[in-house]
LOZAKOL-739441 format. One record per residue (C-alpha): residue number from 1; residue in three letters; x, y, z. Coordinates in steps of 0.5 Angstrom, whole numbers. Layout:
// LOZAKOL-739441
- nr;rest;px;py;pz
- NUM;ala;X;Y;Z
...
//
This chain:
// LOZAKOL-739441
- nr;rest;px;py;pz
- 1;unk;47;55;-59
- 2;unk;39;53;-60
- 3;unk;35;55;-54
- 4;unk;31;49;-51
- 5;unk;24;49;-53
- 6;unk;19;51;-47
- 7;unk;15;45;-48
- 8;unk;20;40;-47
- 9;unk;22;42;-39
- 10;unk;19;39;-34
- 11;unk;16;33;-38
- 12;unk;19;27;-42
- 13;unk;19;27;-50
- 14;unk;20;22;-55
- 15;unk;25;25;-61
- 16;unk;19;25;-65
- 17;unk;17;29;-60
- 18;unk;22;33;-60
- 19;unk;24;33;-67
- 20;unk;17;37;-68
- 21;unk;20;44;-63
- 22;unk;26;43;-67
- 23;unk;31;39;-63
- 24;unk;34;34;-67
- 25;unk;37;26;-66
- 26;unk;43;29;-66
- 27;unk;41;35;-61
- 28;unk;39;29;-56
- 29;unk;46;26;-56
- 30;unk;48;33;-53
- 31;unk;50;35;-46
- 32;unk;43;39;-45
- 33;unk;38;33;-45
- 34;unk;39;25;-42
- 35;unk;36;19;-43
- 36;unk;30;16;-39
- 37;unk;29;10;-42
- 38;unk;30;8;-49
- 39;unk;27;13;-53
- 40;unk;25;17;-48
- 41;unk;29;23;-45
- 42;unk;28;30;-42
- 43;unk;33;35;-40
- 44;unk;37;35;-35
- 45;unk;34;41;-32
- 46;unk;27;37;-30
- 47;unk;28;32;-25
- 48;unk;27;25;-25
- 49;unk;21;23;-21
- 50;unk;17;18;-20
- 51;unk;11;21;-24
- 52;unk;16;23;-30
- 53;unk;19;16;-31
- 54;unk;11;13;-31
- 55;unk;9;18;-37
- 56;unk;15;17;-40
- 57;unk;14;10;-40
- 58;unk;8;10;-43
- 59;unk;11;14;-49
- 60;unk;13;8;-51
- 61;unk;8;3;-49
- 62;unk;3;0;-54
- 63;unk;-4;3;-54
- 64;unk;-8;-2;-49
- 65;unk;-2;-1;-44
- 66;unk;-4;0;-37
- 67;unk;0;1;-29
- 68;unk;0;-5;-26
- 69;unk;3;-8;-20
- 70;unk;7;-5;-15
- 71;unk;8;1;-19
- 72;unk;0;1;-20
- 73;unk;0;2;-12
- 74;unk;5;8;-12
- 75;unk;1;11;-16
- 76;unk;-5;10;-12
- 77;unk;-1;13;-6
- 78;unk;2;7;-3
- 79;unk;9;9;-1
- 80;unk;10;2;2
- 81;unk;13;0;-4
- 82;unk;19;1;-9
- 83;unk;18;7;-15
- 84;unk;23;2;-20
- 85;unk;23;-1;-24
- 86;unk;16;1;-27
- 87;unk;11;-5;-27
- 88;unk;7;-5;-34
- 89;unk;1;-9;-37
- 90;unk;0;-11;-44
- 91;unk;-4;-15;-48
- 92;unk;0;-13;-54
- 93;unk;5;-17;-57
- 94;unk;10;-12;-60
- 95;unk;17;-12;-57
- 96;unk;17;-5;-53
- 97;unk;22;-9;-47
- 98;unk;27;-3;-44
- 99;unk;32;-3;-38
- 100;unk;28;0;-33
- 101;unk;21;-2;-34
- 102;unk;18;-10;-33
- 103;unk;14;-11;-38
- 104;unk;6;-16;-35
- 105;unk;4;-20;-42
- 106;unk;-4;-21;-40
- 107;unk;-9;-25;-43
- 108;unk;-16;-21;-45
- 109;unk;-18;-14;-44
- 110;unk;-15;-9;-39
- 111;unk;-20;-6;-38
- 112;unk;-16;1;-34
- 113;unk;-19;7;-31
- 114;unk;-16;13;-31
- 115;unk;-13;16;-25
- 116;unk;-9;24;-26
- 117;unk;-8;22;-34
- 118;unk;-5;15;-33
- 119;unk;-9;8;-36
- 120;unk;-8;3;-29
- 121;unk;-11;-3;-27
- 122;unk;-16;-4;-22
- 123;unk;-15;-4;-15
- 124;unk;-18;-12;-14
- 125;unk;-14;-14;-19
- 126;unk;-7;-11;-17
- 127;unk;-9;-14;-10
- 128;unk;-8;-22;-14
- 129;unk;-2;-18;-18
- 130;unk;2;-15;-12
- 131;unk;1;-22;-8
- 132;unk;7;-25;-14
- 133;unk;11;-19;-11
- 134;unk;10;-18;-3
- 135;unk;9;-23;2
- 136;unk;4;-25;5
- 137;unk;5;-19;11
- 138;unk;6;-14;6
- 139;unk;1;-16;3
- 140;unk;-5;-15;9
- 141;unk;-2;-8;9
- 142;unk;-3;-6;2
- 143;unk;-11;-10;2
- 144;unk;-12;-6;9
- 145;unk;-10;1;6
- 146;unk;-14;0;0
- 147;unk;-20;-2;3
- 148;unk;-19;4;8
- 149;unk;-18;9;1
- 150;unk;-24;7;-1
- 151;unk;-22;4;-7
- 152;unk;-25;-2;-6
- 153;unk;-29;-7;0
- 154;unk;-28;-13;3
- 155;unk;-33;-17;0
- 156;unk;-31;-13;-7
- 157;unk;-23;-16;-5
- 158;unk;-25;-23;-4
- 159;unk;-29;-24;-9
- 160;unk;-25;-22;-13
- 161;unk;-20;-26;-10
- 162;unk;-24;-33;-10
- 163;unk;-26;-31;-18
- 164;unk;-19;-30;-21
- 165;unk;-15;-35;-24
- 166;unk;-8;-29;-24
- 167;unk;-2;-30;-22
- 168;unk;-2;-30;-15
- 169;unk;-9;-31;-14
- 170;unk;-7;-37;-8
- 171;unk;-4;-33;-4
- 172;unk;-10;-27;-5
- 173;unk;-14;-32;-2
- 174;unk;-10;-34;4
- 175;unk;-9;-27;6
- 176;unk;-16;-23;3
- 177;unk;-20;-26;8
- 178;unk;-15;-22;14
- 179;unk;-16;-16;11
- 180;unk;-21;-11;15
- 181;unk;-24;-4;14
- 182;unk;-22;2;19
- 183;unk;-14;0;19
- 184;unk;-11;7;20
- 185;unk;-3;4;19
- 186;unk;0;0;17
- 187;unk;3;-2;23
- 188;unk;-3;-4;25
- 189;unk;-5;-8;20
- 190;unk;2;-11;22
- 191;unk;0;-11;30
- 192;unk;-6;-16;28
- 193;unk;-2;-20;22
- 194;unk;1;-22;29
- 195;unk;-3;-24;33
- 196;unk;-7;-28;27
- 197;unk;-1;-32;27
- 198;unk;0;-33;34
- 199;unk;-7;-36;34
- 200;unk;-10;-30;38
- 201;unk;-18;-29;36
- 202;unk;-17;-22;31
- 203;unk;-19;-16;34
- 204;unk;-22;-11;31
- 205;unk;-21;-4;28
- 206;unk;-22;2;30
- 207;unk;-29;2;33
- 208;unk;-33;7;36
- 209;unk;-31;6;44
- 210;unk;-38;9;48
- 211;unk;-39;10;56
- 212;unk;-44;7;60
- 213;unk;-49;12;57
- 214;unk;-47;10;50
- 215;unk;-44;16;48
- 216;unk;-37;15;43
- 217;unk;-31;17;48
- 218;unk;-25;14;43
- 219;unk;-24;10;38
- 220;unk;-20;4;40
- 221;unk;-14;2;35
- 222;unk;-15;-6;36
- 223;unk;-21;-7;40
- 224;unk;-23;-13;44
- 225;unk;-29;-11;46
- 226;unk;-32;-19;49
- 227;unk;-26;-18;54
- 228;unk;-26;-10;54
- 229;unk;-18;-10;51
- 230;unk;-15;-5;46
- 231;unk;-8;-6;44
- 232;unk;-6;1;41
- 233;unk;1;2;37
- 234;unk;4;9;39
- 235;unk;9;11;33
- 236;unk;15;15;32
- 237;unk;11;22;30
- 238;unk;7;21;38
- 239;unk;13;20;42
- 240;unk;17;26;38
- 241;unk;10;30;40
- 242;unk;8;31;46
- 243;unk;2;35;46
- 244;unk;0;28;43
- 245;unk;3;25;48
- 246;unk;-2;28;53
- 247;unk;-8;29;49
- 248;unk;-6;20;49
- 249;unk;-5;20;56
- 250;unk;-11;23;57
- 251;unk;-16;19;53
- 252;unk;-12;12;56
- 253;unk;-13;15;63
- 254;unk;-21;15;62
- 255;unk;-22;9;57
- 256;unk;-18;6;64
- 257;unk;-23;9;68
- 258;unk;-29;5;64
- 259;unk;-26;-2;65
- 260;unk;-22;-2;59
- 261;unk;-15;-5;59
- 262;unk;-10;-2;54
- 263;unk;-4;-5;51
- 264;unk;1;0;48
- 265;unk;6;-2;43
- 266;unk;11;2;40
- 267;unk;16;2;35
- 268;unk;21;-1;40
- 269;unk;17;-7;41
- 270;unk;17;-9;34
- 271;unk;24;-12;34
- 272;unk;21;-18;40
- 273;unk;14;-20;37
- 274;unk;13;-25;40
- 275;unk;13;-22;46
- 276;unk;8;-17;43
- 277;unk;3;-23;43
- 278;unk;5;-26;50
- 279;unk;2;-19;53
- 280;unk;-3;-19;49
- 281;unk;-6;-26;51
- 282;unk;-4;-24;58
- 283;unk;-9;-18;58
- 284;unk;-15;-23;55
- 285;unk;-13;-29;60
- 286;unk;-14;-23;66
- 287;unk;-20;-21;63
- 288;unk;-22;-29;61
- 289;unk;-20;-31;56
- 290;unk;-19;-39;55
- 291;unk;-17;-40;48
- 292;unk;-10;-43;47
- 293;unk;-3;-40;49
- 294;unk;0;-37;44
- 295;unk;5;-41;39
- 296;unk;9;-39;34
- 297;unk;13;-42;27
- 298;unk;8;-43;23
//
């Protein structure tokens, strides 16, 4: 039996590719190699991986192919999202259609940047392109992170935005306008998707938290600073730490002890969201706010 040419392990091949280290269409059919797409394998000794199955989708894609979609944001870092199918954008009109692979006919130029050796879409862009895909919630999250990555700006996002004619440029601009820099999570990004639906004012992330002599003390999660309130999320990874639990409890007690009213959600309150935005707007109506009562259903 031939051995399997080095070359061949730990990626994915065409059989043209193949065929050059000597392993032939018929070879392929054998038990030693399994399909990843039409016309692409690999051997069954490489695993399938998200990075596997974007390389070897592009093996067969035309030229000016780019990642685009939600698979452009897995390959960004977001794992928010689903690795399959692969979602790839073409201006081609060539007929390269396979199971496991969608396939974006876009009008114009592409443009793609490089990012680890795979031609993908800008982040502005697959912001419009992932709102044909997520709800307007998911897609808060995405616009957060990315702003919180680096990859793009609030204003770059919104012009962007209000500039597109893509699909799913609508709801872009509904949900752009929302997104803020500085969000660490996406539960926070969640946190203030419901308090903005509630009719709460937005409150603000991350900002420094100073004491009377204007030296930073903290960072508050999502800060009302008019009404000295900080609504935090404490997550699964704190309530399994406890050194975390108390450098918290610790830093809680002296932001208390500066006038600050802080508001802790965790993950169990989530399943009772309405609740979450009452004791919010009880917390700023202590403190005096006299904006209107939460509502919901819209």
């Amino acid at each position: 039996m031939r051995v399997i040419p080095p070359e061949l392990h730990g990626r994915a091949f065409t059989p043209a590719q193949a065929a050059r280290f000597g392993v032939t269409r018929r070879m392929l059919q054998g038990r030693r190699f399994a399909q990843v797409f039409r016309g692409v394998h690999r051997t069954v000794e490489t695993p399938i991986s998200f990075d596997l199955l974007v390389r070897g989708a592009f093996l067969v894609m035309p030229p000016d192919a780019a990642l685009s979609h939600v698979s452009n944001l897995r390959w960004r870092g977001y794992d928010g999202v689903a690795e399959t199918p692969i979602h790839i954008s073409t201006a081609s009109r060539l007929h390269v259609e396979r199971p496991g692979i969608v396939v974006h006919r876009r009008q114009g130029e592409l443009s793609p940047l490089d990012m680890a050796g795979v031609p993908i879409l800008g982040p502005d862009r697959t912001f419009v392109d992932v709102a044909t895909q997520l709800e307007e919630r998911q897609l808060l999250r995405v616009g957060d992170w990315l702003v919180r990555q680096g990859s793009t700006d609030v204003y770059a996002l919104n012009e962007y935005a209000r500039k597109s004619h893509l699909d799913g440029v609508q709801r872009a601009r509904r949900v752009a306008p929302w997104v803020r820099p500085r969000v660490d999570s996406p539960r926070e990004s969640d946190v203030r998707w419901i308090l903005m639906k509630a009719g709460l004012p937005i409150p603000e992330p991350n900002p420094p938290i100073v004491d009377d002599h204007g030296v930073q003390i903290a960072k508050g999660d999502l800060t009302y600073a008019e009404y000295r309130v900080i609504v935090e999320h404490d997550g699964w990874v704190h309530e399994r730490d406890a050194r975390q639990r108390q450098r918290d409890h610790l830093r809680r007690e002296l932001l208390e002890s500066l006038g600050w009213r802080l508001i802790v959600v965790t993950t169990e309150d989530f399943k009772n969201e309405r609740a979450i935005a009452w004791r919010v707007y009880e917390a700023l109506r202590e403190r005096g706010y006299r904006g209107p009562r939460p509502t919901f259903g819209r």
